[in-house]
C-alpha positions as CSV (number, residue, x, y, z in Angstrom):
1,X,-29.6,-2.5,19.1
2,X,-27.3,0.2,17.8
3,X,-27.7,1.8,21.0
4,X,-26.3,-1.1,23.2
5,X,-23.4,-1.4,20.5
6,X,-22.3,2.1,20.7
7,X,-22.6,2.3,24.6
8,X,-20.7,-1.6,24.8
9,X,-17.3,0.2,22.4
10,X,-17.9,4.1,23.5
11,X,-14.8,4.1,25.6
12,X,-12.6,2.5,22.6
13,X,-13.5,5.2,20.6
14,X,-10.5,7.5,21.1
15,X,-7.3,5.1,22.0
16,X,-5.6,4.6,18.6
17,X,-6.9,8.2,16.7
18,X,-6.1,10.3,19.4
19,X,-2.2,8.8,19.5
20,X,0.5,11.1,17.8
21,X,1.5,9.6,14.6
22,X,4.8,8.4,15.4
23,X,2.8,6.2,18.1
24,X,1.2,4.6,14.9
25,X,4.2,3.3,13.6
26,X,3.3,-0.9,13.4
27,X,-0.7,-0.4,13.8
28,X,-0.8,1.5,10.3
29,X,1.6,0.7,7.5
30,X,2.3,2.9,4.6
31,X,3.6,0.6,1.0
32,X,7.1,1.6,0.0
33,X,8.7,1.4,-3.4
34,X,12.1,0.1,-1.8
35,X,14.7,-1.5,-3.6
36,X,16.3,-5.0,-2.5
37,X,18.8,-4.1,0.8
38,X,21.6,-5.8,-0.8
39,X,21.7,-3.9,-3.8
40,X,21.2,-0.6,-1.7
41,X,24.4,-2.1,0.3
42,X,26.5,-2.6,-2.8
43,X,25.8,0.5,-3.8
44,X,26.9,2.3,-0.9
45,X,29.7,0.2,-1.2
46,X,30.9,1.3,-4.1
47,X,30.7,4.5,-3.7
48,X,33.0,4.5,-0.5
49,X,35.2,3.0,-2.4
50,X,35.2,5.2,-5.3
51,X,35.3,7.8,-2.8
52,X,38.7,6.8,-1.1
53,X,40.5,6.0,-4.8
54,X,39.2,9.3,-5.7
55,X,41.6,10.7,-2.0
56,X,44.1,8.3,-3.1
57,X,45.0,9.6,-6.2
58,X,44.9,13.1,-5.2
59,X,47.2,12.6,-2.8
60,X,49.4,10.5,-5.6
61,X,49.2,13.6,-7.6
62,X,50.4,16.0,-5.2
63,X,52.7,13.2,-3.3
64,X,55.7,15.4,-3.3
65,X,54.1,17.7,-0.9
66,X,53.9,15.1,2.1
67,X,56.6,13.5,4.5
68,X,56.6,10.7,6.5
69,X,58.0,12.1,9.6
70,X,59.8,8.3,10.3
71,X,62.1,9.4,7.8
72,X,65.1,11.8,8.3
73,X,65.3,15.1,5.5
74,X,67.8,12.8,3.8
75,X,66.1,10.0,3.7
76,X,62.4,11.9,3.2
77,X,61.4,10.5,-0.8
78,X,58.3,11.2,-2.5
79,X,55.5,8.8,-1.2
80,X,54.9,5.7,-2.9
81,X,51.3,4.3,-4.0
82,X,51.0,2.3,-0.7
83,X,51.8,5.4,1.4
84,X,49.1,7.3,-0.5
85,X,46.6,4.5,-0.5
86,X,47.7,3.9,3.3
87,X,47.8,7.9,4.0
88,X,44.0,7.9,2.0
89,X,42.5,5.0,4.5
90,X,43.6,6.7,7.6
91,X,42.7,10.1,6.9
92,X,39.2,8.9,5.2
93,X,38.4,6.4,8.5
94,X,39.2,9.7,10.5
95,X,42.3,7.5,12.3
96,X,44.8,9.6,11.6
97,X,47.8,8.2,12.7
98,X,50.0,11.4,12.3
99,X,52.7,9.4,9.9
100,X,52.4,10.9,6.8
101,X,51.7,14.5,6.8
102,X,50.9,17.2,4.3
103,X,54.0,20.0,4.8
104,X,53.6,22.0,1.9
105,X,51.3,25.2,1.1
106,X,49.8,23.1,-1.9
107,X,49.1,19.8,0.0
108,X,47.8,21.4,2.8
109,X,45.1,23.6,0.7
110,X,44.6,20.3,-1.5
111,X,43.7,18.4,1.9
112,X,41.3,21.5,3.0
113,X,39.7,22.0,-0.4
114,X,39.1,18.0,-1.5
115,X,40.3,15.8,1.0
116,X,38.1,17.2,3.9
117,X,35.1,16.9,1.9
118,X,35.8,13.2,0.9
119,X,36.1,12.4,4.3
120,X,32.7,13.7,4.9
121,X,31.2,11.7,2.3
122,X,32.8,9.0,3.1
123,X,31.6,8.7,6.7
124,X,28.3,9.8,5.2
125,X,28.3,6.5,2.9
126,X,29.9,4.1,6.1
127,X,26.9,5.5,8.7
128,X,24.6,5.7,6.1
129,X,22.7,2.4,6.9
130,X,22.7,3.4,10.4
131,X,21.2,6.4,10.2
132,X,18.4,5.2,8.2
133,X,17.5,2.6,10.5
134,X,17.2,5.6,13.2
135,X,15.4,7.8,11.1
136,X,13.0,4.8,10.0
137,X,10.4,5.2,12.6
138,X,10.4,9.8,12.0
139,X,9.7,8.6,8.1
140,X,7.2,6.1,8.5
141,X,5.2,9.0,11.0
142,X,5.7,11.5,8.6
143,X,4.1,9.0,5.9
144,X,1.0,8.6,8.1
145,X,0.4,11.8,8.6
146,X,0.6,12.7,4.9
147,X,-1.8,9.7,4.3
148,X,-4.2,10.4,6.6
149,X,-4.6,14.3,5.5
150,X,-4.8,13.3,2.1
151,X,-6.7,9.7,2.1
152,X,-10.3,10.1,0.4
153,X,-13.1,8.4,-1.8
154,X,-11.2,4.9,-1.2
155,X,-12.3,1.6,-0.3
156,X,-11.6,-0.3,2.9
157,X,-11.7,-4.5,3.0
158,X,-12.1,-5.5,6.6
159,X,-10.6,-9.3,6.7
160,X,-8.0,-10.3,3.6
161,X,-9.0,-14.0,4.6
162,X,-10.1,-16.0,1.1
163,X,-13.1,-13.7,0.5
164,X,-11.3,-10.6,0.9
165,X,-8.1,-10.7,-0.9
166,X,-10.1,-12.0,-3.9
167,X,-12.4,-9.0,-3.4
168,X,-8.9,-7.0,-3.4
169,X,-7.5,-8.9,-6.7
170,X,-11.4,-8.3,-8.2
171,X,-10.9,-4.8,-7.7
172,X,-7.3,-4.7,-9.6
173,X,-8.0,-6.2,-11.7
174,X,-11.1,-4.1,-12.6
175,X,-8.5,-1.1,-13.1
176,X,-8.8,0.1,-9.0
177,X,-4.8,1.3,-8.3
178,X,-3.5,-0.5,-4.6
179,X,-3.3,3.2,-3.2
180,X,-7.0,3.1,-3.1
181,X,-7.4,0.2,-0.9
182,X,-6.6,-0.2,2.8
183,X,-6.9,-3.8,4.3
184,X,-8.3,-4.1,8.0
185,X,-6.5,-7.3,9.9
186,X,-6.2,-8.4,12.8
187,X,-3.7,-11.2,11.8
188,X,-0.4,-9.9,10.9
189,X,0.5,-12.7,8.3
190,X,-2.5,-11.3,6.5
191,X,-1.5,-8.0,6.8
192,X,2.1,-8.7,5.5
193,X,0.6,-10.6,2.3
194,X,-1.4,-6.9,1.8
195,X,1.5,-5.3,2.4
196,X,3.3,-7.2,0.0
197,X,0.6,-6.0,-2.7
198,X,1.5,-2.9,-1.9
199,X,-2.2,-2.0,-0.3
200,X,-1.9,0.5,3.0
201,X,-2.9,-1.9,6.4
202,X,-4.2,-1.2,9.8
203,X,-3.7,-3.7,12.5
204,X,-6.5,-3.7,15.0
205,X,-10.2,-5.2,15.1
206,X,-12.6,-3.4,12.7
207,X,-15.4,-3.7,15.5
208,X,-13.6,-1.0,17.1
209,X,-14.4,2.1,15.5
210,X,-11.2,3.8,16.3
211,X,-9.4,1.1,14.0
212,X,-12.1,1.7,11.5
213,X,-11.7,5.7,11.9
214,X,-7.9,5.1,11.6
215,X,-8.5,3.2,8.3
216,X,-10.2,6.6,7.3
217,X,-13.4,5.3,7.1
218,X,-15.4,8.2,7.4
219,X,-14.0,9.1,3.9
220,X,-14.5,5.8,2.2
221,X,-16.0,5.1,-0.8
222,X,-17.4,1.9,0.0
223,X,-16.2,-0.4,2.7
224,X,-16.2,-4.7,1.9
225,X,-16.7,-6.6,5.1
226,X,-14.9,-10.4,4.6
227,X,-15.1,-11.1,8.5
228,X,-15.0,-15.3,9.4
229,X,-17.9,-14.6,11.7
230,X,-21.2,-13.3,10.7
231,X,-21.6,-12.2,14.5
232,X,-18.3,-9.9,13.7
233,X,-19.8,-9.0,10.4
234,X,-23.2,-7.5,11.8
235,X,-20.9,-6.0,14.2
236,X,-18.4,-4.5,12.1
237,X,-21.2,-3.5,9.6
238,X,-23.1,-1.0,12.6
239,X,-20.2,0.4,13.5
240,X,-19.3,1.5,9.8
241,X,-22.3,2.4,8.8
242,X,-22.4,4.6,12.3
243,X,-19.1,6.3,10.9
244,X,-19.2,6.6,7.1
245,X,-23.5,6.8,6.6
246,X,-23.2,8.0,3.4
247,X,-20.4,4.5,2.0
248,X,-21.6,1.9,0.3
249,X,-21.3,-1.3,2.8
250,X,-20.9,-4.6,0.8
251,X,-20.9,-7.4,2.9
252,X,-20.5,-11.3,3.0
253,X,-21.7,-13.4,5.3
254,X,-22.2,-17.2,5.5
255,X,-25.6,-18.1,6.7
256,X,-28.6,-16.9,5.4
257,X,-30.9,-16.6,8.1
258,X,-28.2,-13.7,9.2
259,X,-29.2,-11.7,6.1
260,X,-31.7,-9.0,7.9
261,X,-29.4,-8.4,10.7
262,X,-26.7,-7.1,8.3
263,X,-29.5,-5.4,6.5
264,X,-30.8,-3.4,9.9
265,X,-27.2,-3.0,10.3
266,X,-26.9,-0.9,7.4
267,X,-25.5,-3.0,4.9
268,X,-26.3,-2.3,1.2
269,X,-25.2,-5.5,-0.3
270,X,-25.2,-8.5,1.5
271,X,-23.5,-12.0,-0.6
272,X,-24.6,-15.6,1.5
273,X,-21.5,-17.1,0.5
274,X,-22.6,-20.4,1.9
275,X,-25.5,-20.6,-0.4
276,X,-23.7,-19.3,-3.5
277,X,-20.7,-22.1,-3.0
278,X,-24.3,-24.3,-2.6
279,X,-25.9,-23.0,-5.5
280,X,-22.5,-23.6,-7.7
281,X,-21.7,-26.8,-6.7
282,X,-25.5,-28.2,-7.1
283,X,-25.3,-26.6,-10.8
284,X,-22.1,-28.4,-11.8
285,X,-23.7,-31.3,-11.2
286,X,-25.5,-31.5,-14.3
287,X,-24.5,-28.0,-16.2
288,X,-20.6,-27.4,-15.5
289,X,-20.3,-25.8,-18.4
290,X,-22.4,-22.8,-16.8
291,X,-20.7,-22.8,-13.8
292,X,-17.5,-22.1,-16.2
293,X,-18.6,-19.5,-17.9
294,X,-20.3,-17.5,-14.0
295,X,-17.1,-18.2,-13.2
296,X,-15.5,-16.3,-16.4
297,X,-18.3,-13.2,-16.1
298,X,-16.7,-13.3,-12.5
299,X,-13.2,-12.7,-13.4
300,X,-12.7,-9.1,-14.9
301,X,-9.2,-9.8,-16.3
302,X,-10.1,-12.2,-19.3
303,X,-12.6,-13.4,-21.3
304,X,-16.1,-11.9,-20.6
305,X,-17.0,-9.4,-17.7
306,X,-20.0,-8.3,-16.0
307,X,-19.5,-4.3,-15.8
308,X,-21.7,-1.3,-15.3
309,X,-21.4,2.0,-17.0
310,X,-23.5,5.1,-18.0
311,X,-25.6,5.9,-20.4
312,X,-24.9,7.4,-23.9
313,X,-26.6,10.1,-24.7
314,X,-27.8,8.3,-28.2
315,X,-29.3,5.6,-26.2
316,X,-31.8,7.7,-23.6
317,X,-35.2,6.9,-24.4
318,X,-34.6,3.1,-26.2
319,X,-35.3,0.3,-25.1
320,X,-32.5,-1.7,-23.5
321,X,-33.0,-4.9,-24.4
322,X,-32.2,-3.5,-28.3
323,X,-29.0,-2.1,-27.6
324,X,-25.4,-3.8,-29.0
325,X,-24.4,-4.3,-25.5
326,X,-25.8,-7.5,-23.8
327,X,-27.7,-5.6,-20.8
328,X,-28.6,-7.7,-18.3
329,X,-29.6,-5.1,-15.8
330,X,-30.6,-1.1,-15.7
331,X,-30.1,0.7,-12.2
332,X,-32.7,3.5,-11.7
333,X,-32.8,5.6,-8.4
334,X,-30.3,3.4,-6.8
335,X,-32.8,0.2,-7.9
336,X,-31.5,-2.6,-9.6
337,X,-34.3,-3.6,-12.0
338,X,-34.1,-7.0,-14.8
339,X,-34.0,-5.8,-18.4
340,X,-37.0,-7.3,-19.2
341,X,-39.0,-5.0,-16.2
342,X,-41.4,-2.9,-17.7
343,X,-40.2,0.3,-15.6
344,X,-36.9,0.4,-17.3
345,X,-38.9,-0.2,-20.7
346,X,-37.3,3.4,-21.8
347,X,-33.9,4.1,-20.8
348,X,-33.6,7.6,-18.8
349,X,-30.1,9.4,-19.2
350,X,-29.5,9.2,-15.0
351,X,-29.6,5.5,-15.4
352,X,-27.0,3.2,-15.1
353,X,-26.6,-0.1,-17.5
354,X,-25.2,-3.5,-15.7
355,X,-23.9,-5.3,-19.2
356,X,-21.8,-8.1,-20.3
357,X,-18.3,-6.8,-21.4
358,X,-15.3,-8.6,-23.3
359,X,-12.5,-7.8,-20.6
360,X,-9.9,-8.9,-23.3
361,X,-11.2,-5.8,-25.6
């Protein structure tokens, strides 16, 4: 079967990795820390403006040494505030109507040594917005390619449909930082409410492996496939699992009877969301108080928590069913064994404890 897959998507394999990363610009999308436009605007705003009162009173200061060539020697008077507010604009905005003009040694050095460089900075300020918007595209590259040389050990959520942005909010709120999630999509609603969390995007279908490799797969910690199809899950799953063989591939799918496929395909987890809703909704029916408090050991960020840590050295060789913690669990050799199983009778120091934590501590 993996063979068919891999022949049926070999030519796809190369289109989106092998593109320059300025062609990337829309496909893969870097978070910024941006402030709000307008208040970017008002800034620049006020700075050209502080810029051309700064001109305008050095030119007040020093208002003796200019003429207004309209006027006759007799009638030539030292410039008024207007003229130097009006002689500021025009020379600023580079017009430079040739009405006012510096004629002394000590105006004309003043307009090389300060008003020259005001000018520049203020044209810098007025084109300012303009030349961001050009250099946009050359920044957003430049932030790919930095990403993609440094991106490692993260994890990758395939679909931010229902199941996978509340894998996403599981996972930050379990202390994961956004910068170590990438969301797969492709709907770009979803992958503007990603962005919006401030978690890196690729636009594309996962079943192609080039999307997947462009989500930096093959350096993935573990990869969470939330696919609407369990056809596109199995799918998504071998092609992962052909790329990053060493992640762990947690999957959900909603029929049952689908379970072994994702398992062939090389999934290490596989959740039947159907038959959990099932499951949850048939308890409520006579216990809802249990279903409250799954719910609660499902939700990291309050109350009560199921975790998993190591073990403590003062714990290897106890039992751990006599421990503080409440232990539901003991992972041995990548086995996931009850507490009450007699292999995990003695706790080994490579083991790992699956335990009921208070989040709120």
């Amino acid at each position: 079967m993996a063979g068919k897959f891999r022949q049926r998507f070999r030519g796809l394999d190369e289109t989106l990795t092998a593109q320059p990363d300025h062609a990337l610009v829309g496909v893969l999308r870097i978070p910024e820390n941006t402030a709000s436009p307008w208040r970017a605007i008002g800034k620049r705003i006020l700075i050209a403006l502080g810029t051309l009162f700064a001109a305008v009173l050095v030119v007040y200061a020093d208002r003796s040494g200019y003429r207004d060539v309209a006027s006759t020697p007799e009638e030539s008077d030292p410039l008024s505030f207007l003229d130097c507010f009006y002689y500021a604009t025009v020379s600023l905005s580079t017009t430079g109507y040739g009405d006012i003009t510096p004629y002394t040694e000590g105006a004309r050095l003043v307009n090389i040594l300060v008003i020259t460089p005001l000018r520049l900075l203020f044209l810098i300020v007025l084109v300012g917005t303009t030349v961001e918007a050009l250099t946009e595209r050359s920044r957003q590259a430049l932030k790919i390619q930095r990403w993609r040389a440094r991106v490692r050990n993260h994890t990758v959520v395939v679909g931010y449909g229902t199941k996978g942005k509340t894998a996403v909010q599981a996972m930050l709120s379990d202390g994961a930082a956004p910068s170590e999630i990438v969301v797969v999509d492709e709907d770009q609603m979803a992958l503007d409410a990603a962005a919006s969390a401030d978690l890196v995007t690729v636009r594309g279908s996962a079943t192609k492996s080039d999307v997947l490799r462009l989500a930096g797969v093959q350096n993935a910690k573990s990869i969470i496939v939330a696919a609407n199809r369990d056809d596109t899950s199995v799918l998504v799953t071998l092609t992962a699992r052909e790329l990053a063989p060493n992640a762990k591939i947690v999957a959900a799918i909603r029929e049952a009877e689908n379970v072994h496929l994702l398992r062939q395909s090389g999934a290490d987890s596989v959740v039947v969301s159907s038959e959990t809703a099932g499951r949850l909704l048939g308890i409520a029916t006579t216990t809802p108080r249990v279903v409250e408090m799954i719910e609660d050991l499902l939700t990291p960020e309050a109350g009560f928590a199921i975790a998993e840590r190591e073990v403590e050295r003062s714990e290897v060789g106890g039992s751990p069913r006599h421990l503080s913690d409440i232990v539901l669990g003991v992972v041995r050799d990548g086995t996931l064994h009850r507490v009450d199983a007699p292999e995990v009778d003695s706790i080994e120091a490579t083991d790992r404890l699956l335990y009921v934590r208070n989040a709120g501590a």
